[in-house]
NUKOL-709067 format. One record per atom (N, C-alpha, C): residue number from 1; x, y, z. Coordinates in steps of 0.1 Angstrom, whole numbers, padded with zeros to 4 digits. Layout:
# residues N
[NUM, [X, Y, Z]],
...
//
This chain:
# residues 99
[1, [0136, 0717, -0053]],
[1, [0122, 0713, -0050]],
[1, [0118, 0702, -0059]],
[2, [0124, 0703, -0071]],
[2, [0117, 0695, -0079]],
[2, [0125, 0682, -0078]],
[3, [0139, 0683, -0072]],
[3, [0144, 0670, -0072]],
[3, [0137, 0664, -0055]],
[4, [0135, 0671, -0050]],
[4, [0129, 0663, -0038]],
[4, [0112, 0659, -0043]],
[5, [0108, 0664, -0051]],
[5, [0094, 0658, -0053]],
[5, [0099, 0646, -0065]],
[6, [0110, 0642, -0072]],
[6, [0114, 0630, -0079]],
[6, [0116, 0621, -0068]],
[7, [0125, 0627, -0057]],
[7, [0129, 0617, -0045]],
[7, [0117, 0609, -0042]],
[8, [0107, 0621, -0037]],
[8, [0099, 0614, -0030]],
[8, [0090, 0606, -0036]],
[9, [0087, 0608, -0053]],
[9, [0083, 0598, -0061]],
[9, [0087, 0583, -0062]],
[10, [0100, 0588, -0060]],
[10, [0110, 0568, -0061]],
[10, [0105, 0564, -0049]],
[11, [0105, 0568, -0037]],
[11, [0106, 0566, -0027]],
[11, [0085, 0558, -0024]],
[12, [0082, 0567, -0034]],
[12, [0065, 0561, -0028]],
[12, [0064, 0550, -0039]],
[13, [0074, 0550, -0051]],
[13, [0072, 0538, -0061]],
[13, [0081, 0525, -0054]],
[14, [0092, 0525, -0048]],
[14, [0096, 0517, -0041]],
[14, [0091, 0510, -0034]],
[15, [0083, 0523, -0022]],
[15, [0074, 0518, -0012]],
[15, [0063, 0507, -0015]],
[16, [0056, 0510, -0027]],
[16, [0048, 0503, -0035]],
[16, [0056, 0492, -0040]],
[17, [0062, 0490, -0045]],
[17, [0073, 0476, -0050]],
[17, [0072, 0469, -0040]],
[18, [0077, 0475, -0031]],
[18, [0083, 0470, -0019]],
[18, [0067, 0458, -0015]],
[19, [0058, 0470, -0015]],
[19, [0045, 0461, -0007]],
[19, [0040, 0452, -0018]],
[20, [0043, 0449, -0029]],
[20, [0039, 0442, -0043]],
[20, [0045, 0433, -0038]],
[21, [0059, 0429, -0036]],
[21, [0070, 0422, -0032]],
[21, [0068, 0411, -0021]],
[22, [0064, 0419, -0011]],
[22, [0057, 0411, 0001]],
[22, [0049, 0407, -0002]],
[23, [0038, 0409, -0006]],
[23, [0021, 0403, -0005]],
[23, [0030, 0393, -0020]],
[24, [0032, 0389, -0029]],
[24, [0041, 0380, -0037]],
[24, [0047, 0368, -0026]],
[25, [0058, 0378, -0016]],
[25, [0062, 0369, -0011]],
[25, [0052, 0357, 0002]],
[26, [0042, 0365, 0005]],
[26, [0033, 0363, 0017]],
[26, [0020, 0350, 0002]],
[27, [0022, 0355, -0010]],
[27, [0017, 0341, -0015]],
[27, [0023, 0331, -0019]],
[28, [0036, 0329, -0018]],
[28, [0046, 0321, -0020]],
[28, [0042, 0309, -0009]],
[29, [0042, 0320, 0000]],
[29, [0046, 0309, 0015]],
[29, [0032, 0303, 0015]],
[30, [0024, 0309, 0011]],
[30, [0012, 0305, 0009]],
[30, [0009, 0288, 0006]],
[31, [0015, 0287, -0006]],
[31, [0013, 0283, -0012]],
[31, [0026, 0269, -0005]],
[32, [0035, 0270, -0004]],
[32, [0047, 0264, -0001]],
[32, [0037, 0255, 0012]],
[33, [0031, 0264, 0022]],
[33, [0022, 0256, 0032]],
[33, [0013, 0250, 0027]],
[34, [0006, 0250, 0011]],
[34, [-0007, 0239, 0010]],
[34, [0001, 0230, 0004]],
[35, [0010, 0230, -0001]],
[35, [0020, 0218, -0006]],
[35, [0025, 0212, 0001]],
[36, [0030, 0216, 0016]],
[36, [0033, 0208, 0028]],
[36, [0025, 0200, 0031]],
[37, [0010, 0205, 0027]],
[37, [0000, 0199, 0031]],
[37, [-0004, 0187, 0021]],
[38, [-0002, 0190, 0012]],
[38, [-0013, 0179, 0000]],
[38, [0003, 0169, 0002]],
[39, [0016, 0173, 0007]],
[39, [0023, 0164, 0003]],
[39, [0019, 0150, 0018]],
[40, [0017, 0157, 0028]],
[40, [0013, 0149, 0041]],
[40, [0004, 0144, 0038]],
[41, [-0010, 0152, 0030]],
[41, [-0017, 0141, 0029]],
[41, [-0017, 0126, 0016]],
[42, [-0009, 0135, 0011]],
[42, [-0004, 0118, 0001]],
[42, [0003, 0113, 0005]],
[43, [0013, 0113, 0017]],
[43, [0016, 0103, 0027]],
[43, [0012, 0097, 0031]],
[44, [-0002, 0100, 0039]],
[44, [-0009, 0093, 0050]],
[44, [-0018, 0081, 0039]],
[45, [-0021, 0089, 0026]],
[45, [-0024, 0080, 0015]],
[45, [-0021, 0066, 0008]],
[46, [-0007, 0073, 0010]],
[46, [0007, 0056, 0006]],
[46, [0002, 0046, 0015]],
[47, [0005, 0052, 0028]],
[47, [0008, 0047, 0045]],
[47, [-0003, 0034, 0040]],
[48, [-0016, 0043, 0039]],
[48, [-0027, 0037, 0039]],
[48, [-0031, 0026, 0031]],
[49, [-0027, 0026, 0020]],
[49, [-0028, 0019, 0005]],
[49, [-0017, 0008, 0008]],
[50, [-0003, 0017, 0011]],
[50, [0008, 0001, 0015]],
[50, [-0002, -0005, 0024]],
[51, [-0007, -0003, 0033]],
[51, [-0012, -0008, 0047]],
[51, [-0024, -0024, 0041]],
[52, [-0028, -0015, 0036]],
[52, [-0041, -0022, 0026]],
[52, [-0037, -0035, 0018]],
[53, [-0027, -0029, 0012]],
[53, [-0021, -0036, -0001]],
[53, [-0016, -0050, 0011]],
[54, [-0011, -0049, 0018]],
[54, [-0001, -0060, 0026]],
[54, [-0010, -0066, 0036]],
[55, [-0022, -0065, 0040]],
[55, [-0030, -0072, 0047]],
[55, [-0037, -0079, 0037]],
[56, [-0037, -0078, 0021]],
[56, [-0048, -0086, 0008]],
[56, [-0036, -0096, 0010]],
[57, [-0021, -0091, 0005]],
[57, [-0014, -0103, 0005]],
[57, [-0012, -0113, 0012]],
[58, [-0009, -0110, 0027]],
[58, [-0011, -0119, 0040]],
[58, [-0023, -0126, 0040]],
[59, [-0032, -0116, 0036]],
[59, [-0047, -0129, 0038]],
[59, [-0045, -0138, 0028]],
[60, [-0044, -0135, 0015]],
[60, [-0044, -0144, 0005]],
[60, [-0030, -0158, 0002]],
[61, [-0019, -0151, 0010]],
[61, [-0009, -0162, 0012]],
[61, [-0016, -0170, 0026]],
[62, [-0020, -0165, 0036]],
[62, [-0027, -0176, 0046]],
[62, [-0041, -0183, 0036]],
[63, [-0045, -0175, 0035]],
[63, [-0058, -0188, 0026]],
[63, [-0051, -0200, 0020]],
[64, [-0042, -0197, 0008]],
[64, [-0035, -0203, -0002]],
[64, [-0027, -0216, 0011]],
[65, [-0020, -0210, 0020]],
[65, [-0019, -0219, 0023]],
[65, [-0025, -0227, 0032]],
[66, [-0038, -0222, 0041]],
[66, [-0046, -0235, 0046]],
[66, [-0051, -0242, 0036]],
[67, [-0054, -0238, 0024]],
[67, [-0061, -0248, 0015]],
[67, [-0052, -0257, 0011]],
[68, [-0035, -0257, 0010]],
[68, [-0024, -0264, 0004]],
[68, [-0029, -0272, 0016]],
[69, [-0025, -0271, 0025]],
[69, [-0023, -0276, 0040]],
[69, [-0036, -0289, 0037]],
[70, [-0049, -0284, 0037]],
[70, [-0058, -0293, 0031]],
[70, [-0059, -0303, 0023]],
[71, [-0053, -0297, 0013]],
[71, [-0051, -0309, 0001]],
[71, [-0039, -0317, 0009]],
[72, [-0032, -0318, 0013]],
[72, [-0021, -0323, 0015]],
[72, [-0024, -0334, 0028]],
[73, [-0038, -0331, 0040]],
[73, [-0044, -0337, 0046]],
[73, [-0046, -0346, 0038]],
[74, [-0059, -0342, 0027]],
[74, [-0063, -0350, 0022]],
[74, [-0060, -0360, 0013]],
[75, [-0046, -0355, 0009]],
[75, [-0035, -0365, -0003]],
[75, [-0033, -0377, 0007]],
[76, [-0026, -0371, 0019]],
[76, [-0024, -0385, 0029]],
[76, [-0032, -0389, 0034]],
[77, [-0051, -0387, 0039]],
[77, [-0057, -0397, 0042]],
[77, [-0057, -0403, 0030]],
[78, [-0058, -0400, 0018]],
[78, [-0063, -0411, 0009]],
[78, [-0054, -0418, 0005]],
[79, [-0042, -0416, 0004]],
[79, [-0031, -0422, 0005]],
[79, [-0029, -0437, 0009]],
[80, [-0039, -0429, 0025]],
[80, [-0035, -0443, 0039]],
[80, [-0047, -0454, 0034]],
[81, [-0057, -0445, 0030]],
[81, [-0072, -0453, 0024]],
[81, [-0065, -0464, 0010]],
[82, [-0058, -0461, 0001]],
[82, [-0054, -0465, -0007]],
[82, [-0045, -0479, -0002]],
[83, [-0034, -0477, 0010]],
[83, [-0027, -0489, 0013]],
[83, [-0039, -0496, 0018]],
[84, [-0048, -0494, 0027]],
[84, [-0056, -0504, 0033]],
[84, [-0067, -0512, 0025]],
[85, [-0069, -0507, 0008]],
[85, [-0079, -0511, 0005]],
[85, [-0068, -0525, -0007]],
[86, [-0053, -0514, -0008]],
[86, [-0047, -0527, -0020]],
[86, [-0043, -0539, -0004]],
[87, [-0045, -0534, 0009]],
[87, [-0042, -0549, 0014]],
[87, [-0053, -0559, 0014]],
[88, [-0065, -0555, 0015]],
[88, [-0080, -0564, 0016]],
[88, [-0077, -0570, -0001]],
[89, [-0073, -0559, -0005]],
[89, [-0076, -0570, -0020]],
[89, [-0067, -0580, -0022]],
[90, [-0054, -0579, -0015]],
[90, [-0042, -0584, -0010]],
[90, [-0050, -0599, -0006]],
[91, [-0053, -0599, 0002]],
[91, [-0062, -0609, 0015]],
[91, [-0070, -0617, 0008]],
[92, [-0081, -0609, 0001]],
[92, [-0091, -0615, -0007]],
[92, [-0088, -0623, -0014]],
[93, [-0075, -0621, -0025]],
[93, [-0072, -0630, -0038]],
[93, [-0064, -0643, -0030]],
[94, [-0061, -0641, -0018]],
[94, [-0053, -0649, -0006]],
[94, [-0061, -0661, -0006]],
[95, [-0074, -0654, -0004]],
[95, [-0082, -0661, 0003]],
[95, [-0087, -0674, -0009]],
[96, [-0092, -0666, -0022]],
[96, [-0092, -0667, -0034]],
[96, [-0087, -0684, -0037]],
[97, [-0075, -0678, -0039]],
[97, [-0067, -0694, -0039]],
[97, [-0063, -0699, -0033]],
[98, [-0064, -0699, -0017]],
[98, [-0070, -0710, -0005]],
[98, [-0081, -0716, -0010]],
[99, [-0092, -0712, -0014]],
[99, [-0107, -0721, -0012]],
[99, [-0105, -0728, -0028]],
//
């Protein structure tokens, strides 16, 4: 009698482990799913930030270079302004020592 009331002692202490064990394991998983979670949403974070990051650079290499593009207009009109003004003076001093 007395070894069946030890039995059935282990058996309701086990029972008890046993449910300690689960609800342990039932916060595991718990926990394993908000970490699936915070890890997706620091993905969608990167995604976002790369996303970000690479539309500053694109804009800022197109600015950079319409303004190059600009100066470079502008190097060669003045450039052309430059040949046409050393020919007048060209003409003028022509003219100069004709009269």
């Amino acid at each position: 009698m007395q070894q069946n009331m030890a039995t059935m002692q282990q058996n309701m202490a086990t029972k008890q482990d046993l449910a300690v064990v689960r609800q342990d394991v039932t916060a595991v998983q718990n926990n394993v799913n908000a970490l699936r979670e915070d890890v997706i949403s620091l993905r969608q974070r990167i995604d976002s930030v790369e996303g970000a990051v690479s539309i500053v650079i694109r804009n800022t290499f197109t600015a950079h270079q319409n303004f190059v593009d600009d100066l470079n207009f502008d190097l060669t009109n003045n450039e052309r302004k430059v040949r046409r003004l050393g020919r007048r003076v060209s003409r003028l001093e022509r003219q100069d020592l004709d009269d």
